[in-house]
N, C-alpha and C positions, 0 to 999 in steps of 0.2 A: 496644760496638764491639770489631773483632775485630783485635787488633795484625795489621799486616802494613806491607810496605815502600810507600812512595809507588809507583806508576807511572812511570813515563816518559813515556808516553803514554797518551791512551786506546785501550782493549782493543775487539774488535768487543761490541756489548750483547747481554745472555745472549738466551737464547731465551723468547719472549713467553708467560705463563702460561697454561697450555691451558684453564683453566678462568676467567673472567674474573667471574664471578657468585659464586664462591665469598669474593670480597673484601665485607667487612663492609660493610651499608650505615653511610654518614657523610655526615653533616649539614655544609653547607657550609659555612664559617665564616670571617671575617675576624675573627669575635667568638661565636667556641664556647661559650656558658656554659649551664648550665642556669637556664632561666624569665627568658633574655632576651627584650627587649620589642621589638614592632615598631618600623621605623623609615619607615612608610610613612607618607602622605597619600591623603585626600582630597580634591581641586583644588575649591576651594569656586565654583558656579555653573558648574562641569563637568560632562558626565557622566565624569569620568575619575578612576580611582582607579592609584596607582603605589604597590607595594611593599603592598598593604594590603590582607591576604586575609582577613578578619571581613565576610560578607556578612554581619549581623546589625547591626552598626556602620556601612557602606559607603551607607545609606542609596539615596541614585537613582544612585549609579552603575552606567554598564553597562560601562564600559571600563577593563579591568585591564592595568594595565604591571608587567611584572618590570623591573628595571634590572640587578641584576646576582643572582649567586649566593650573595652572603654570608647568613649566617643569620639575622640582625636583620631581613632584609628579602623572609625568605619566611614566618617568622612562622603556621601557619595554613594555610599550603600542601603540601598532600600528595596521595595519591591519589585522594581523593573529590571533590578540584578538580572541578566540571564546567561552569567558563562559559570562552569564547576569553581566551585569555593573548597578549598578544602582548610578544616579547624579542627580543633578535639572536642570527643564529644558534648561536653559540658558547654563548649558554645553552640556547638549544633543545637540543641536545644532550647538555647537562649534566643536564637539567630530569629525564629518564624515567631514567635511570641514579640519580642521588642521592637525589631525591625521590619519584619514582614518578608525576611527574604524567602521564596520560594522554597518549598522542600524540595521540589526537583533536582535545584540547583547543587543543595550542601550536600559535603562529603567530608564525612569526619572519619577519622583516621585518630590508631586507639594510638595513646600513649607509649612512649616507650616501645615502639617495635617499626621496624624499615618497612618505609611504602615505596614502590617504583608507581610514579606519575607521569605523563606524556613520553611514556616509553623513553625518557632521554636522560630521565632524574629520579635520583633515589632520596627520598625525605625522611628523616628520623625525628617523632614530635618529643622533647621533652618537657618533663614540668619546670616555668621558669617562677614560682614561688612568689605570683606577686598577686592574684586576686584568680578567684576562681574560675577554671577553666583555662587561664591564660599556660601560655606556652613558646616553648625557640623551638628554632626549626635550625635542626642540621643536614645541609641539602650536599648535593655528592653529584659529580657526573663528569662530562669532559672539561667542567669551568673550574673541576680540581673541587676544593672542602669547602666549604662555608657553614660558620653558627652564627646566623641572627638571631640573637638571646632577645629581643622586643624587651619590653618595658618588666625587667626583674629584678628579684632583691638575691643577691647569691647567699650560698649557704652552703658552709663545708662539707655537708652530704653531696654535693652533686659533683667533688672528687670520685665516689662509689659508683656512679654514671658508666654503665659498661660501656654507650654508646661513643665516650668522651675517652675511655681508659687509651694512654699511647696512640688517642688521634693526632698527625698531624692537619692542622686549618690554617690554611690558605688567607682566609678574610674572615674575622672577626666582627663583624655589624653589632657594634656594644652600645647598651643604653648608658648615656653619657650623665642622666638626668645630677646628678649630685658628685659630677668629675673636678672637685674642687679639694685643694688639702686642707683649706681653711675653715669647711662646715664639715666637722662631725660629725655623727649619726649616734645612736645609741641601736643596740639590735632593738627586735620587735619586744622581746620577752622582757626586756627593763624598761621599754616607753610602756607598758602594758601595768607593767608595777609601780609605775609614776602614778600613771591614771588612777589607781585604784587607791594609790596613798591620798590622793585629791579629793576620792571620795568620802575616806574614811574621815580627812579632816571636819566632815561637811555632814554630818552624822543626822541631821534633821532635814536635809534638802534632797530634793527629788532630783536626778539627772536627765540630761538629755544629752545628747551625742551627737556633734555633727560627722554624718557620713555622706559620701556620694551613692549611684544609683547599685556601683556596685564596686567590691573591694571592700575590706577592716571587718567581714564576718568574724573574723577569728577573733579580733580583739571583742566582736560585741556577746560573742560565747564565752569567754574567759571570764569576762566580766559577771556574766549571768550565773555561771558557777559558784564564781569566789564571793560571789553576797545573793546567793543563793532569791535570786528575785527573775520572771520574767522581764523580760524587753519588751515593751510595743511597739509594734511598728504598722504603716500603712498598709491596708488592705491588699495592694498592689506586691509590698514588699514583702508579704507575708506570703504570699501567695510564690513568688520566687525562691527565698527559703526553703521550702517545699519544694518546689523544682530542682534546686544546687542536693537537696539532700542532707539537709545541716542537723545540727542538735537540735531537737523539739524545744528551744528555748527561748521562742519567739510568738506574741500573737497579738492581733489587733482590738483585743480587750478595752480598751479604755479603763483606765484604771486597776489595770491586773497586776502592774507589774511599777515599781518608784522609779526606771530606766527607759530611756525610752529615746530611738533612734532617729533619726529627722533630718531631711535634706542638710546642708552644708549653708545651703543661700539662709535657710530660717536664723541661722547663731547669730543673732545683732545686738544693735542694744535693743530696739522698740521692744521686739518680743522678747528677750529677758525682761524688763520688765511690765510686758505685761504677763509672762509667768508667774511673778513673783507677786505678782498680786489676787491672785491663786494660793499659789505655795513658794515657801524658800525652795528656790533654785541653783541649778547650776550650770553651765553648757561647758562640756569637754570637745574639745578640736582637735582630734589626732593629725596632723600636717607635718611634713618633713621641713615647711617650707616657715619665712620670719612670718608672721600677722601683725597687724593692728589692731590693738584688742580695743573695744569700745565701750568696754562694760566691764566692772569687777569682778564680774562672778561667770566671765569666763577664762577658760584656761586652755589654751595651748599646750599640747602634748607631742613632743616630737618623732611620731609615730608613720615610716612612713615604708613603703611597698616598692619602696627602688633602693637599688646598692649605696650603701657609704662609700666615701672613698675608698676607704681603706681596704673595702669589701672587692671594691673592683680593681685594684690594683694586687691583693690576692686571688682573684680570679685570674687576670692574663696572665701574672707571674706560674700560675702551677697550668695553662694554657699552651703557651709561647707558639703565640698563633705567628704568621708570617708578619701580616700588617692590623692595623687597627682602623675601624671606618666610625666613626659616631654617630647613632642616628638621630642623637637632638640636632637637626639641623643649624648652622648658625653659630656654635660653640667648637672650640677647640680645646685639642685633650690629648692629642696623641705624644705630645714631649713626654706627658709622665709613664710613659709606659714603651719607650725605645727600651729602654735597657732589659723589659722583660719578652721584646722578641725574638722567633725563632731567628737561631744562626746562622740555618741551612736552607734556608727558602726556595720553594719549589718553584722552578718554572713556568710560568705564567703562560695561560693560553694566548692567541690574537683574541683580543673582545672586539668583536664588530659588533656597533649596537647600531639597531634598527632605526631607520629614521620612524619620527612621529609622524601620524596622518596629517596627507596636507588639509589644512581648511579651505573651508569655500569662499569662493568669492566673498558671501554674505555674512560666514561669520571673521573673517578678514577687512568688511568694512565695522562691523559690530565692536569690533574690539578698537582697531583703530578709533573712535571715535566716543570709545570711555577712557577719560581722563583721569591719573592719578588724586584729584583734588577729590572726584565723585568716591572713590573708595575711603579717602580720607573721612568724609564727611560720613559715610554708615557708619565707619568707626565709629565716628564718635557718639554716634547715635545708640552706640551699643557700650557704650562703655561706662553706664553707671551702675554702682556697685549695687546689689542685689544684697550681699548677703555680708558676710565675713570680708574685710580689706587685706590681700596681700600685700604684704612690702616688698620692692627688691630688695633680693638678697646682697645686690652689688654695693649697698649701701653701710650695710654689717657684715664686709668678708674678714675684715680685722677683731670685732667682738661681736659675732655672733653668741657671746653667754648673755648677750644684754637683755635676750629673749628669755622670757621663763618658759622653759619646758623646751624653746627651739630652738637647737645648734645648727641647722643645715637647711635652705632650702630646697622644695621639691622642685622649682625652676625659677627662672626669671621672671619679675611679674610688670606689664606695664599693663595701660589702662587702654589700649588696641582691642577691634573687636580679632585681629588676622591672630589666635596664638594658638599654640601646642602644649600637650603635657600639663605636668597638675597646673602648672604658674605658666608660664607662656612665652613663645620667641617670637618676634615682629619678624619676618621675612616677608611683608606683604604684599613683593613682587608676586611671591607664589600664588598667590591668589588673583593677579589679574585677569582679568576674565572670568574669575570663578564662578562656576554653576554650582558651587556644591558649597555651601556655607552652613555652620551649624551652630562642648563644655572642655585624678590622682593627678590620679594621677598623676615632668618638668619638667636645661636651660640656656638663654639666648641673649640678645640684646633688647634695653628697656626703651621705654617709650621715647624716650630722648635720641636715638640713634634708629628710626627707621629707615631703611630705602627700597628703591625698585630694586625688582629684578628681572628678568627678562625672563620668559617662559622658557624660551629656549636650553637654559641653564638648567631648570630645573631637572627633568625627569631622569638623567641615567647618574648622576653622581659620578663621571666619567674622571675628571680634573682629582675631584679628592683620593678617587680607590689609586691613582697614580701619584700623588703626592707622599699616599702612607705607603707603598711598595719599595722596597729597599732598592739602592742605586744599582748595584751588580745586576741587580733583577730585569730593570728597566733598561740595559745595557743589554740584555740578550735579549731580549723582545723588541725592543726599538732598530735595532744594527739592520736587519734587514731592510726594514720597511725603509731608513734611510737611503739606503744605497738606491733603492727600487724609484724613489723621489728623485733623489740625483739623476739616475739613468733617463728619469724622466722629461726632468726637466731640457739636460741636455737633445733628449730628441726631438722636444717640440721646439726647441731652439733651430734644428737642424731644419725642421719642415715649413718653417717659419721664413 
């Protein structure tokens, strides 16, 4: 950063960079790391697959959802995409700019209004309130109700949600990322006024901000109001701003503005000081999650873009969905939230889910012949810290106030390159074989507890949507198929 005096005001924003492709491509990230793990599903007894671009694993789905742009949850999606994507418009947009996925392909579908897709399924997009463009998807058809809320922060307005007013839902797909009663949250509107009390403290010192590629606009426009200074930011990101449509309160000025927003990996100590040998500095971390601070003169802010507890267990309580499914893979959660489901639970279709493609010969000797130790070993080849160090949370679930500024992790964090979400879950089974390795927005098990998993397991979540389904439930849907087994059995007894 480049000493200069504060503003007074803001200046008109420089002139828009005449070349806009000349900005590096960059991978969208609430959660940037290399050989992060997807964070999608496959809706078992759907044809619907959200966030989960391995047609090789997707088994009989034909219908793909994006939910939002972070990079956990494109995973696999690039320019060779070629089956319908459908997302809201604000990622469509995003989609051929960062990614490169085809325009042919995307199909964005406006907010808040019913789409009928593959003639079989009715989708309603709404805003799930966690970084721009991002959204749930309330899907409708013979497989009965479904809201996969994807990675959101709730918000007592989305009670006003006509789409939601006396819906009954079937399966609830809930972001589990912060399903703990031991980490707090503060809302966004109080982490925001921490921040700014942090600044004031600091009354001679230039800021910077760690954010990811994308997500915390909002806080870095609050911010730009309430001390009335531009933001700088990179060429690239400037250039996005402009694209999302935001407050003109950002520009790549150098020296326009004492604020100034910066990857996540840059907040260390080296460069603190060598900011500071510049100007008195300071680096703000908005994170839901613990850190390790390395430096004094940064500061942790627990600012984060997925539900508090508290938030989510008044969500399903005014919900009362039938069952609860978590999509941080790896974590369990559904105890705290029996008593807020429905009473009267609807009868469950047969799900017959589709088998997966068989492979070939060739990628059957392929895989046979990588060994868990080879995955181990890229791990670890990717696991040194870049930037800012996460702590597990599992370490501070009795005092998390020991953090200043952080009550809650955004997930579990070990030092794996296989994770998900802001902080990350080892499931590194899911990645054997993987072809698709890649960075908020979080939680799982830490470095210390990984294991296989068999691929097999992976792709329909068949075991857990029966697990969260209540017993009477499983009792009318299971009685037939028993009998049909019995009858079975005894006939091939007979022929035998």
């Amino acid at each position: 950063l480049r000493a200069h005096s504060r503003p007074a005001r803001l200046r008109p924003a420089p002139p828009r960079p005449s070349c806009a492709c000349a900005a590096p491509p960059v991978k969208f990230g609430g959660k940037r790391r290399a050989g992060a793990a997807m964070s999608g599903t496959v809706i078992a007894g759907t044809p619907i697959a959200v966030d989960f671009w391995s047609l090789r694993r997707a088994g009989g789905a034909r219908l793909f959802f994006l939910s939002h742009m972070h990079s956990d949850h494109t995973v696999g999606l690039s320019s060779t995409w070629s089956r319908p994507l459908y997302c809201s418009p604000v990622t469509a947009r995003l989609l051929p700019l960062r990614l490169q996925v085809p325009t042919c392909w995307i199909r964005p579908l406006e907010v808040g209004q019913s789409h009928v897709v593959g003639e079989e399924v009715t989708v309603t997009l709404l805003d799930s309130n966690h970084c721009p463009g991002s959204v749930m998807f309330l899907f409708e058809g013979a497989f009965g109700t479904i809201l996969y809320t994807g990675d959101f922060r709730y918000a007592s307005s989305m009670r006003g949600e006509p789409a939601l007013q006396g819906r009954h839902i079937d399966r609830l797909y809930l972001d589990n990322t912060h399903c703990h009663p031991h980490r707090p949250l503060p809302s966004r509107q109080s982490a925001t006024r921490q921040a700014a009390r942090v600044i004031r403290a600091h009354p001679q010192h230039h800021v910077v901000i760690g954010v990811y590629s994308l997500g915390k606009e909002t806080l870095l426009v609050d911010l730009a109001v309430e001390f009335r200074t531009w933001v700088v930011v990179s060429p690239w990101r400037l250039e996005q701003m402009r694209l999302l449509e935001l407050p003109d309160v950002f520009t790549a000025e150098e020296g326009a503005g004492w604020i100034r927003a910066v990857d996540v990996t840059e907040i260390r100590s080296d460069t603190l000081i060598s900011w500071n040998t510049l100007h008195p500095t300071i680096a703000i971390l908005p994170t839901g999650r613990p850190v390790k601070v390395t430096h004094p003169n940064i500061h942790p802010i627990p600012y984060s873009d997925h539900s508090s507890f508290s938030e989510l267990c008044e969500f399903v309580k005014w919900l009362k969905p039938c069952s609860v499914i978590p999509i941080v893979k790896g974590s369990t959660c559904q105890d705290y939230f029996q008593q807020y489901l429905s009473c009267v639970p609807k009868i469950l279709p047969d799900l017959k889910i589709s088998k997966p493609v068989p492979e070939s010969v060739q990628q059957q000797s392929k895989r046979k012949g990588q060994e868990p130790k080879c995955l181990l070993k890229r791990a670890a080849q990717h696991c040194v810290s870049r930037g800012v160090v996460f702590e597990s949370p599992e370490k501070h679930t009795e005092n998390a106030e020991e953090f200043t500024g952080v009550e809650a992790p955004q997930q579990n964090y070990c030092e794996s390159a296989f994770c998900s979400k802001e902080g990350c879950t080892c499931h590194m089974g899911k990645e054997k074989g993987k072809e698709e390795l890649s960075r908020e927005q979080p939680g799982a098990a830490s470095a210390g507890s990984q294991t296989l998993v068999s691929d097999e397991h992976f792709p329909t979540g068949f075991a857990a949507e029966y697990l969260l389904t209540p017993l009477n439930v499983l009792k009318q849907n299971s009685s037939r198929k028993f009998d049909e087994l019995v009858e079975d059995f005894f006939r091939r007894g007979k022929t035998s």
